[in-house]
N, C-alpha and C positions, 0 to 999 in steps of 0.2 A: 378410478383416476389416481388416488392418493397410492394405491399399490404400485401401479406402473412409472410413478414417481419415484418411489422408493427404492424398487430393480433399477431406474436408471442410476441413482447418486450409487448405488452399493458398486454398479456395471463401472463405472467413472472411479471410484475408489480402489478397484482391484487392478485396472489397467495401471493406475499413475501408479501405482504402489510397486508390482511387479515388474515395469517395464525397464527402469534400468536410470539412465546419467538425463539431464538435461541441462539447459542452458540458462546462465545468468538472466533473469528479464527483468523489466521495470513495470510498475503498476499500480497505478491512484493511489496515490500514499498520500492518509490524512493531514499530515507532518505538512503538506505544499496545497491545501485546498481549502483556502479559508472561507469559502463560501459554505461550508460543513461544520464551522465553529459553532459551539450552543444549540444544534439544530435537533440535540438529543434531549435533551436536560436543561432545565435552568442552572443546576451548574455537573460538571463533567470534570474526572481528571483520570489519566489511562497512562497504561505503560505497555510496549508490544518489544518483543525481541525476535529476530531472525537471522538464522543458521543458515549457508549452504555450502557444499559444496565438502572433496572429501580429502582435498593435500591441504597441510596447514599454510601452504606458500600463496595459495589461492583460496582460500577459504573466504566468504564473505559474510561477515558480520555485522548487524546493523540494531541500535536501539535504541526508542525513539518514546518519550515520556512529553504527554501534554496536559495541559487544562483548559477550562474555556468556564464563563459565567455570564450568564444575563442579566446585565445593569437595567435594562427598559425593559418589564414584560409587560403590556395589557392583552385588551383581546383579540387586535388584529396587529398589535406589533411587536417583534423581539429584536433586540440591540445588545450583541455579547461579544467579549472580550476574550482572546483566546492568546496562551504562550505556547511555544514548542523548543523542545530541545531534540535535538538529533544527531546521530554517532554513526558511520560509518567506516569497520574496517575491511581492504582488501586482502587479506594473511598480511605478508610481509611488504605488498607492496606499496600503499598511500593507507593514511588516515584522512577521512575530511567530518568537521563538524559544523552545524546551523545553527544558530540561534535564532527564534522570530517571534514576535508580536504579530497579533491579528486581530482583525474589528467585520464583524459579519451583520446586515442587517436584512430582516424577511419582514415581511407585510403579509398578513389575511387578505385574501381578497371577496367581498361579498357575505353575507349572512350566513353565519356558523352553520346552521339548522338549512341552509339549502342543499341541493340535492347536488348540486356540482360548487367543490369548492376548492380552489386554489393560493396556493403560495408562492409568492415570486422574493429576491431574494440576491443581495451581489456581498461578496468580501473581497480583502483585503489584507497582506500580510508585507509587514518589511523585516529584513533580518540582517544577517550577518554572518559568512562563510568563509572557511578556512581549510587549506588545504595544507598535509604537510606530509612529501616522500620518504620513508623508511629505507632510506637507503641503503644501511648499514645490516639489514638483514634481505636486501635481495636477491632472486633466483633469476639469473640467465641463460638463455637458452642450451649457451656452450656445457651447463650444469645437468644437462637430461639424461640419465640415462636409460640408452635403448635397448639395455637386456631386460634391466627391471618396468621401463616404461613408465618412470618417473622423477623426478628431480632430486637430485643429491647434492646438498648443499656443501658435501666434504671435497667439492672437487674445483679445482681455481676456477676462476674465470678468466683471470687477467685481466680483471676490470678494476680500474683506478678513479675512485670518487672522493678521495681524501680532501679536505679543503672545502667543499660546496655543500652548498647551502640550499637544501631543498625546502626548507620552508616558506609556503606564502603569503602575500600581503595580506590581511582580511578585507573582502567587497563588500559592500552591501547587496542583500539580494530581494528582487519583489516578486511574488506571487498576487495573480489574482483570479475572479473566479466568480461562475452564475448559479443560482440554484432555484428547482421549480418543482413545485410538488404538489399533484392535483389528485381529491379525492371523490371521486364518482361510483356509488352504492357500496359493493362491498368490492372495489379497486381503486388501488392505489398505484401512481406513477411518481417515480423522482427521476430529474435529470441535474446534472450538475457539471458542465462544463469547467475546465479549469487551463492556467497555464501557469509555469512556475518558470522560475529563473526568468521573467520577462525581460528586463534588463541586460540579460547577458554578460554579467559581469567578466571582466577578465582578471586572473589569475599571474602572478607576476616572479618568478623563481630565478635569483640569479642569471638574470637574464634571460629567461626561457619564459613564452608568456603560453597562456592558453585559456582561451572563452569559455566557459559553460555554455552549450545550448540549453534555447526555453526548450522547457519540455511539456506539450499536447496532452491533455488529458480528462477523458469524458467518462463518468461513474453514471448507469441507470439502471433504473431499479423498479421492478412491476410487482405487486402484492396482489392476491385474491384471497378474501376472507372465505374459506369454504365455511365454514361451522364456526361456533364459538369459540372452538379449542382448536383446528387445524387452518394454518395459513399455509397456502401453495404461493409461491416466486421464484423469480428470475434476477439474476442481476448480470450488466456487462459491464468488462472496462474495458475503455481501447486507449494507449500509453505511444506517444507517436515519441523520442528522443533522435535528432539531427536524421541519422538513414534508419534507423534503428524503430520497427513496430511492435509493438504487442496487441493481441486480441484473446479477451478471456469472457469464457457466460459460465453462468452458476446456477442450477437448478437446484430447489431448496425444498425444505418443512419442515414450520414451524410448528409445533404441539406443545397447548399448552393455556390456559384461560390467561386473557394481556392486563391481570391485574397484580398490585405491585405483590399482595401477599403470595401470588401461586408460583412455583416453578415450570420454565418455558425451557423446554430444550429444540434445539432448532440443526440439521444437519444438510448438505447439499454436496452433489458433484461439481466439480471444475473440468471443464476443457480450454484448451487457449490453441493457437497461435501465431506464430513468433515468425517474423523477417528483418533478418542483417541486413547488411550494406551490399552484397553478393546476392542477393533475391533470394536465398534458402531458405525453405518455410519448415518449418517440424512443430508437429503437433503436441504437447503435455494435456495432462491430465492431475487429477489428485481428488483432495475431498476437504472439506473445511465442516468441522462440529462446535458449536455455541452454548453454554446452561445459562438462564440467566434468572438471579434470586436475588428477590427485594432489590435491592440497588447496584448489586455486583452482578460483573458478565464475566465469563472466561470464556476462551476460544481458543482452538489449533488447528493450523493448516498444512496442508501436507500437499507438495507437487513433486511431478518427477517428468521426464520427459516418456511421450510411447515412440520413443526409438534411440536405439544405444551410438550414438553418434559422439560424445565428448566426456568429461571425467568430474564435468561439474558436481556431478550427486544432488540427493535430494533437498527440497528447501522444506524448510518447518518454520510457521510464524506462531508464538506464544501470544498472549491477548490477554489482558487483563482490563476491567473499565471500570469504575464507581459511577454512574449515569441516577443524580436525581433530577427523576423525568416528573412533568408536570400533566402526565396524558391518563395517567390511575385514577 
């Protein structure tokens, strides 16, 4: 079993890799799921960065530093407190940033030592978002050029934005979110519904306004303890944004005894996907690899799309976690 687990991540890893361009998608980001605050560690602080995409005009950049601590732990309850700070650029087109506070609470359910035991679980996040257009280094269409088959910023546009003011007001923004995780012999289930932007704020620019849609979002996740040292899993997310879906599952293993002195390396395939506003479906691929020692984790992701359809290029997410976990 654990062989034909391992042809498949390696089968998934050669596809995304080789295959060529994909497309921008969205997908359960910790940063908007506060029902995932403290659910690691009593206390937690991380930083993640991510890359896509291969003209600097459209390049999309994102970096997103959080913590989280547990003010109430006993034995069937945890009550934590979590910040996020998040940074998103589009090359030259908008910069937008978050800021949010969160408060997540879970409950035990039932006698530790029984054979079925479960966790139920809701948070809670309020922030504050800002958006502000780059206008001054824009690329318009009239700027393409179609010998080279891509954007040349030396050429006019004849576009006049002198005077305006593309910055926006700051919203407040709410996120909120369930989380349920039941442990049955040697299996384990998490699900964790979420939505973010509930509120919908609107956005307000020199007279140009524009809503945020909430954005749908469901993380689940199946463990099976084979051995002491080998865990096989699954996880999915599905990412709904106004017409806009994502669909991604990750088949995994973990190796490695789960105690805090030993090293745990953990690696999985990725497939997803993906439907616009036009019904197009196209498929991506890639691979995601984890080490994780004493209290630090690192991680990197890699997707690419399996079909050359646009010039986005590949995504990479960096990972770094401090997780003091109370489970050793």
């Amino acid at each position: 079993m654990i062989r034909w687990l391992v042809i498949f991540c390696f089968c998934l890893f050669v596809q995304g890799i080789a295959s060529g361009q994909t497309l921008t998608v969205t997908w359960p980001d910790p940063s908007t799921m506060p029902a995932r605050i403290g659910a690691e560690g009593s206390l937690e602080a991380g930083v993640y960065l991510s890359s896509q995409g291969q003209e600097s005009a459209t390049r999309v950049r994102i970096w997103n530093a959080d913590a989280a601590i547990r003010i109430l732990q006993t034995d069937y309850d945890h009550l934590a407190l979590g910040l996020s700070i998040r940074d998103q650029r589009v090359g030259s087109l908008f910069r937008n940033q978050q800021l949010a506070a969160g408060i997540a609470y879970r409950r035990e359910l039932g006698d530790q030592r029984a054979t079925i035991r479960q966790v139920i679980g809701a948070g809670a996040q309020l922030g504050l978002f800002h958006l502000n257009m780059e206008s001054g280094n824009w690329i318009f269409s009239s700027q393409f050029n179609d010998q080279l088959y891509q954007f040349d910023p030396t050429i006019n546009a004849l576009e006049n934005l002198n005077g305006v003011n593309w910055s926006s007001n700051v919203q407040p923004v709410v996120n909120a979110g369930l989380f349920y995780q039941a442990f049955v012999g040697r299996w384990s289930i998490m699900l964790i519904p979420s939505v973010a932007a509930l509120n919908t704020p609107s956005l307000n620019m020199d007279g140009w306004s524009y809503e945020i849609p909430a954005q749908m979002q469901f993380l689940g996740q199946v463990e099976y303890q084979h051995t002491s040292q080998v865990i096989l899993g699954t996880e999915w997310w599905f990412t709904r944004l106004a017409h806009f879906t994502d669909l991604q599952a990750q088949g995994f293993i973990r190796i490695g005894r789960q105690e805090r002195e030993e090293t745990t390396f953990q690696i999985g395939g990725i497939l997803g996907l993906n439907r616009d506003p036009y019904g197009l479906q196209l498929m991506h691929g890639g691979f995601q690899a984890r080490i994780r020692w004493r209290d630090h984790l690192v991680g990197l992701r890699l997707e690419d799309a399996l079909t050359r359809i646009n010039r986005w290029g590949t995504r990479m997410i960096i990972q770094y976690q401090f997780i003091l976990s109370d489970q050793y």
